[in-house]
C-alpha positions, 0 to 999 in steps of 0.5 A: 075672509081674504083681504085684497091687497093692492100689488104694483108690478113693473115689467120692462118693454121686452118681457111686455110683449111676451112670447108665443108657445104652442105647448107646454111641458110641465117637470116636477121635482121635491121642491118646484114645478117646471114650465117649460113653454115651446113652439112645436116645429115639426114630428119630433122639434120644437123651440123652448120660448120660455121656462118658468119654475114655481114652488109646488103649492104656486103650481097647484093655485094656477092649476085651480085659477087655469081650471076656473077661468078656461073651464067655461070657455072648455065648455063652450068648445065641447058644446061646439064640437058636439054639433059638429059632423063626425071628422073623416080620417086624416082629420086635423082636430088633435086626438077628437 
């Protein structure tokens, strides 16, 4: 069984506020995962706000958590889009 464990973090004033990206670009090599978090500009450009490495195994355990917290709200949304009238071409919902 899994004993919790108290962890104390600090951050400072600046990273507290964190930064904004609308996508991310994930990399892999034999030892980390990249994150790569940026704000998409226009067709083609963006800006890098943040880059993250992580072991593999870290990656593959916030994969998981990503996938348990957000699945029930993806399902809310896919509900949601269900009951919605098909889009007409030139829509703005992305690749629906």
């Amino acid at each position: 069984m899994n004993e919790q464990k108290q962890l104390n973090l600090k951050i400072d004033d600046n990273l507290s506020k964190g930064v904004h990206a609308t996508d991310v670009l994930i990399t892999t090599s034999e030892k980390d995962v990249c994150l790569s978090f940026y704000v998409l500009l226009g067709q083609g450009e963006g800006v890098v706000t943040a880059r993250v490495f992580l072991p593999q195994i870290t990656a593959l355990q916030m994969a998981e958590l990503i996938q348990k917290q957000v699945g029930p709200f993806k399902q809310l949304l896919d509900e949601i889009v269900k009951k919605m009238p098909p889009q007409k071409e030139g829509g703005t919902s992305a690749n629906r």
